[in-house]
C-alpha positions in Angstrom: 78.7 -7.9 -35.7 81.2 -6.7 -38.7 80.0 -5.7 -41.5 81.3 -9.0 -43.3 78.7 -11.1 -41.4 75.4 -12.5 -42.3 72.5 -11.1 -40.3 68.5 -11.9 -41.6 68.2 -7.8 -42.3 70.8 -7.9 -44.5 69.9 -10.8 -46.6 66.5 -9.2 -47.0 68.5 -5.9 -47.9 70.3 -7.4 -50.6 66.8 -9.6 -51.8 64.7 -6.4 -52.1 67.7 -4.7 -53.6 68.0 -7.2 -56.7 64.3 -8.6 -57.4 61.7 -6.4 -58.2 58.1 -7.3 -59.9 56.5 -5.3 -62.9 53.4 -7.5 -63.1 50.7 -5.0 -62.4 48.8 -7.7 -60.5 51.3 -7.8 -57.9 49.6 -5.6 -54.8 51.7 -6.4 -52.5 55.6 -7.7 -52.7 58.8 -8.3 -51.0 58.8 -6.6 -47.7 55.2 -7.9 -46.3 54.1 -10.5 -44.2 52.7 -11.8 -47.4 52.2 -10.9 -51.5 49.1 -10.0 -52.8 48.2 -11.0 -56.2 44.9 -9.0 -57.5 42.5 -11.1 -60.2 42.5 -11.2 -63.7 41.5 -8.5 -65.3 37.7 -7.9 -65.2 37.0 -10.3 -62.4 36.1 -9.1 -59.1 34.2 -10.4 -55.9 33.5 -13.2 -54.6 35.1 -16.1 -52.5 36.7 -18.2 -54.8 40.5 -18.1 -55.5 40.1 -17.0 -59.8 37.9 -13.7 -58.5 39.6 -12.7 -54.9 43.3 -11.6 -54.7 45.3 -14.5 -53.6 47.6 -14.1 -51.0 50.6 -16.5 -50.5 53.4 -16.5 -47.5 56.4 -19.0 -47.1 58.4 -20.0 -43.7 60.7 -22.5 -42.9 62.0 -24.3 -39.6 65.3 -25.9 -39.1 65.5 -28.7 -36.5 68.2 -26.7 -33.8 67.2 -23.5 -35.0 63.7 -22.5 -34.3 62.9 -25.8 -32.4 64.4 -28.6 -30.5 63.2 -32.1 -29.8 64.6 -32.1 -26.0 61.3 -30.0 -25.6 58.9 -30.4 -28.4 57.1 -33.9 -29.7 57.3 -34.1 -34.1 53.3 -33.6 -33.5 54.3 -30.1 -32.0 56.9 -29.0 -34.4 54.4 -30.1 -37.3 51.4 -28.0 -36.1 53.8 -25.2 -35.4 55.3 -25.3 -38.9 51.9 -24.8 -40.2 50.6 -22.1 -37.7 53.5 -20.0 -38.3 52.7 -19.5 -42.1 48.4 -19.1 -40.9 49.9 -16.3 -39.3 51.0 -14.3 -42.3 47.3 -15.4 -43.5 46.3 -13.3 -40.5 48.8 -10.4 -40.7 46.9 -9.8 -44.2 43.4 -10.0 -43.2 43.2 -13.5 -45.7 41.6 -16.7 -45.5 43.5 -20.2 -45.6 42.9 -22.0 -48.5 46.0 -24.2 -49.5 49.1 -25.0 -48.4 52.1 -26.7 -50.2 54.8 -28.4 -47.8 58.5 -29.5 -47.9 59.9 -31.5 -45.3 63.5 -32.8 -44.7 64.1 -36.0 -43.1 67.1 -37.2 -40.9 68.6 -40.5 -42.2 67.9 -42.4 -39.1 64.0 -41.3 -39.3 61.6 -43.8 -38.6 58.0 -44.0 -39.9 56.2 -43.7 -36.8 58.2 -40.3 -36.5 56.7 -39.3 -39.7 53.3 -40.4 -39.3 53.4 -38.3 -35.7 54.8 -35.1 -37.8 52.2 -35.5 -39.7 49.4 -36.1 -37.3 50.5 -32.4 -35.8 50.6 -30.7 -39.7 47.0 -32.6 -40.7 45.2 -30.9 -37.3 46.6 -27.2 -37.7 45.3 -27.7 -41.4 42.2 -28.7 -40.7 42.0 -26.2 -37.8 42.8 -23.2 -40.1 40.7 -24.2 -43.0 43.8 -25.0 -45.8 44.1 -28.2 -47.9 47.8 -30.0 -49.0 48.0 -29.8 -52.4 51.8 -30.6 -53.1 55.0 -30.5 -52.1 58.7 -32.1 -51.8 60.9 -34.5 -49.4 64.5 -34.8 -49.1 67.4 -36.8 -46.9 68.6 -33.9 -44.5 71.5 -34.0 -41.7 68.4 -32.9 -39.1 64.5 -32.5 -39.1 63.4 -29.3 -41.7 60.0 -28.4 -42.4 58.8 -25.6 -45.1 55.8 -24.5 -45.7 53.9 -22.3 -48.3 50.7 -20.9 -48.0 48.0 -19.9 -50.4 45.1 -17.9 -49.1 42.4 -15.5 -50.3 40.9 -11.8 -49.8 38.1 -10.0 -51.0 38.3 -7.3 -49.3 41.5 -4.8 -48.7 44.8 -6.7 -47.4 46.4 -5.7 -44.5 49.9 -3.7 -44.9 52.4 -2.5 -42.7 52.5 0.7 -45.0 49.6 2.9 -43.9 50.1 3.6 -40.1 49.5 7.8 -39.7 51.0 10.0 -37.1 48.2 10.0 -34.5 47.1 6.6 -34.8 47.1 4.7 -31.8 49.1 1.1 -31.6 47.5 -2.3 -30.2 48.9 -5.7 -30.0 46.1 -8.7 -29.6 46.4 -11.2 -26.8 49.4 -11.8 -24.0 52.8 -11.0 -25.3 55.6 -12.5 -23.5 54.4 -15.9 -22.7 56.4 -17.7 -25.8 59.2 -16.4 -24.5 59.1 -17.1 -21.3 57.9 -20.9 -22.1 61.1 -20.9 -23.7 63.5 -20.0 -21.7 61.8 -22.4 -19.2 61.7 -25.6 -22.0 65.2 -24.5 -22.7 66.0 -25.2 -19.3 63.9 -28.0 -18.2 62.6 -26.3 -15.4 60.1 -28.4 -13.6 57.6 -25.8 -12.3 56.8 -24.8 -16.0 54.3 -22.5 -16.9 52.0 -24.0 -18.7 50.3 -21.2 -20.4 54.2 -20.1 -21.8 54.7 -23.1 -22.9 51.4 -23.5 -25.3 52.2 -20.5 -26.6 55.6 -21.5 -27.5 54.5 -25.2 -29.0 51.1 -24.3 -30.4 51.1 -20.9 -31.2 47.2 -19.4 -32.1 47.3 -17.3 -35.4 44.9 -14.6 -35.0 43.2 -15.4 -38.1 39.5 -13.9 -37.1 41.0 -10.9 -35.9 43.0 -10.2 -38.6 40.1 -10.8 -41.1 37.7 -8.4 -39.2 40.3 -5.7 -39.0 40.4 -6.3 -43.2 36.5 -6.5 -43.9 35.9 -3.2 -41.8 38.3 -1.6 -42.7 39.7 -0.9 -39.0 43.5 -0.9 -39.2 46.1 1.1 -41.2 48.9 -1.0 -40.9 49.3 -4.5 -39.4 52.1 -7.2 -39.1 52.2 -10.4 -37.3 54.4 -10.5 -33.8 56.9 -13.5 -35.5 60.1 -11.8 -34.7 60.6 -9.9 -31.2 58.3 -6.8 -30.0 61.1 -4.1 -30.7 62.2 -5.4 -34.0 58.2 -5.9 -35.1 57.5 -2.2 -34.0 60.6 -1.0 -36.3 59.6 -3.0 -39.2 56.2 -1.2 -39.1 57.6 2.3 -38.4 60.1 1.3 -41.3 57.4 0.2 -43.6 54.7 3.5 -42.7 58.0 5.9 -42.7 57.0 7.2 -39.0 57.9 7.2 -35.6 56.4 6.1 -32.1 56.3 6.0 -28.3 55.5 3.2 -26.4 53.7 3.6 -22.9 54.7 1.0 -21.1 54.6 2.7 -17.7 50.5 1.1 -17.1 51.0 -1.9 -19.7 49.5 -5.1 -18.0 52.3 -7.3 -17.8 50.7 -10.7 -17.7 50.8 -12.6 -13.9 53.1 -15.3 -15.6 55.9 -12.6 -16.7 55.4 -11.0 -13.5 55.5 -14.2 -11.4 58.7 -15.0 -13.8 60.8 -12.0 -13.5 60.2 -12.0 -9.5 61.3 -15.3 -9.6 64.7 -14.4 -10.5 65.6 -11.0 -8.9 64.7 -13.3 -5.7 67.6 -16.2 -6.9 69.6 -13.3 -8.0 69.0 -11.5 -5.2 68.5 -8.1 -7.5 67.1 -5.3 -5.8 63.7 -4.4 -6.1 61.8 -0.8 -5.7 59.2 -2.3 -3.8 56.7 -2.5 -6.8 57.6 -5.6 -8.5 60.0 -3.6 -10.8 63.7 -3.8 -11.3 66.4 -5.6 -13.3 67.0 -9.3 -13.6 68.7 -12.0 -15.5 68.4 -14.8 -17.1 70.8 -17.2 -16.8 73.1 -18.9 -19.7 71.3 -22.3 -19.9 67.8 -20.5 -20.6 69.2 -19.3 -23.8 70.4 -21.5 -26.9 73.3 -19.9 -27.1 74.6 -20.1 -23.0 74.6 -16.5 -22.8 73.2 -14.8 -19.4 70.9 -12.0 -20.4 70.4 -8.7 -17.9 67.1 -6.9 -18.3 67.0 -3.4 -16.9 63.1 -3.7 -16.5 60.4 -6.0 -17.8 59.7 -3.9 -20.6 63.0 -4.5 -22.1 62.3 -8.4 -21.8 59.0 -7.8 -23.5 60.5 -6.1 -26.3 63.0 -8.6 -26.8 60.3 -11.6 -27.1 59.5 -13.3 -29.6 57.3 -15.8 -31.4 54.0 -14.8 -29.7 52.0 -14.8 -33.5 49.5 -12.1 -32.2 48.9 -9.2 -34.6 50.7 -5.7 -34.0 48.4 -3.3 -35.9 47.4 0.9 -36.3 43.8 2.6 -36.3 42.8 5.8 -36.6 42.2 6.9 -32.3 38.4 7.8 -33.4 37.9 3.5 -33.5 39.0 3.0 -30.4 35.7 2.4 -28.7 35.2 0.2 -31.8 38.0 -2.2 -31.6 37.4 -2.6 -27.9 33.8 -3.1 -28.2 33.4 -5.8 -31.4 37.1 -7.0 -31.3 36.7 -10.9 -31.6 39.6 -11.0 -29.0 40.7 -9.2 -26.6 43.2 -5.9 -27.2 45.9 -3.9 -25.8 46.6 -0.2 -26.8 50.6 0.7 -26.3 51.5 3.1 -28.2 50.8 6.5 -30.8 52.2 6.9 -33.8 54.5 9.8 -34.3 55.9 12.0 -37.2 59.0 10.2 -38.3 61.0 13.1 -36.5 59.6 12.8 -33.4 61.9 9.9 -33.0 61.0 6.0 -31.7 61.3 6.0 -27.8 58.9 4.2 -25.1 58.4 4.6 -21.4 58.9 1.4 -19.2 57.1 0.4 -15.9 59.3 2.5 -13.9 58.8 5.8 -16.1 61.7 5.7 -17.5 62.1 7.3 -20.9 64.3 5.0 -23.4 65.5 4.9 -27.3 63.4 1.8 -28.3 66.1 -0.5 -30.4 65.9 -3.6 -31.6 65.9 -6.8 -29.1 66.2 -9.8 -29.2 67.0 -13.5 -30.7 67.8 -13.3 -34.4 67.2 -16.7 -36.7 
């Protein structure tokens, strides 16, 4: 990519570069999952939005962009568009509270279409707890959906500043399976898995997790997994000034990746060490834009996926017993957290030591 081009890291850049907040209420601005807007003055405690810091996250989802009818029903792309903002909820440690929504409308729309849109927004919203309050409609060349969030915290948000050489690194859930449901969908292959593609349709924002992490005061840094594995793990080095290493060598690839990337080194006819392991590929018309992808390993595809709306977070390695003993869900350790120095590298399922770099699809 030149230098000349547009790429989502650079827009950001230039954003962060230009804007800045003096408001001492601000807690948390441009460069989180979320901001974080303390109370008034002299107000403290409490549930309600006028005595808890208010936290508030926007996202937005272009028709041919981050979804595609061919695959998805309106009802689907309407709960997703509300999920994806529950997750920055989550990524914080917040509550739901309200939500406003914008929402652009092909010409050749027709109110049945609408109503089923908003079947799919109404049950995520009632699912997660927020109400519609407000928001806009607009003519658009294809379907667009925007959504902004308003929650609430009384305890300490979330960040993806604190993370401390030393810390260990966990990821809730099965990474991987939105991914793979994807390329599948993308596809249209008929032995789909179903499990990939519910993660990929109706993605589950870890919303109790991220709100027990928060109240006991469990993690130092946490993000939401919306963008791929790699590009998650450098935000959050980025953001704590640190480095890492992955161990990837015993990770539990789930039975669906594994099943997956056998699948193709057998219609490749790739070579395998005997283990499961090796390269494969993924052909062209898995991937939006036609382009075959080779994977040297299934760690590389796992840090290239995207879109699994789990929490990537940091604790202390003294709470480990903790977080695997009152965790509301279930939780993976992959990682330490190294002195910036020390470099970012991980170790795949064949032992191989690698440079981790970012992966993966780009919006």
């Amino acid at each position: 990519m030149s230098e000349a081009q547009v790429n989502e890291e650079g827009i950001i850049s230039q954003i962060r570069r230009r804007f800045s907040c003096t408001n001492n209420r601000l807690l948390v601005g441009l460069g989180d999952d979320a901001a974080v807007i303390g109370p008034p003055e002299g107000q403290s405690g409490g549930r309600r939005l006028n005595v808890c810091s208010q936290v508030l996250a926007t996202d937005i989802l272009v028709e041919g962009v981050h979804f595609s009818r061919r695959y998805m029903d309106l009802a689907e792309i309407g709960y997703k568009a509300v999920s994806v903002n529950v997750s920055d909820m989550a990524a914080m440690g917040a509550e739901c509270v309200y939500a406003l929504g914008n929402l652009g409308v092909p010409r050749d729309a027709e109110n049945t279409e609408v109503s089923q849109l908003l079947d799919g927004v109404g049950e995520a919203l009632a699912e997660f707890g927020a109400d519609l309050i407000g928001g806009d409609t607009v003519r658009a060349p294809q379907w667009l959906l925007s959504f902004s969030m308003i929650g609430s915290i009384a305890s300490q948000p979330l960040t993806r500043g604190g993370a401390k050489p030393g810390d260990a690194i966990w990821h809730s859930g099965e990474l991987g399976l939105s991914q793979l449901g994807f390329h599948q969908l993308q596809a249209g292959v008929e032995d789909l898995s179903a499990a990939g593609r519910e993660a990929h349709v109706r993605p589950k924002p870890q919303l109790a997790l991220g709100q027990w992490l928060s109240r006991e005061e469990q993690a130092s840094a946490c993000m939401d997994l919306s963008d791929s594995l790699s590009q998650c793990l450098l935000q959050l080095a980025d953001a704590s000034g640190v480095g890492m290493q992955l161990d990837l060598q015993s990770y539990e690839f789930s039975s669906e990746l594994q099943q997956f990337a056998s699948q193709r080194r057998s219609m490749a006819k790739h070579g395998s060490n005997g283990n499961g392991s090796g390269s494969f590929g993924i052909p062209g018309r898995m991937s939006p834009d036609r382009k075959a992808r080779e994977y040297s390993s299934l760690s590389e595809f796992l840090l290239g996926s995207a879109e699994d709306y789990q929490l990537l977070f940091t604790a202390p390695a003294s709470s480990t017993a903790r977080l695997l003993r009152e965790s509301p869900v279930p939780l993976t350790r992959i990682g330490t957290v190294l002195p910036a120095d020390e470099g970012l590298m991980y170790t795949d399922e064949m032992g191989r030591n690698r440079v981790l770099q970012a992966s993966g699809f780009e919006h």
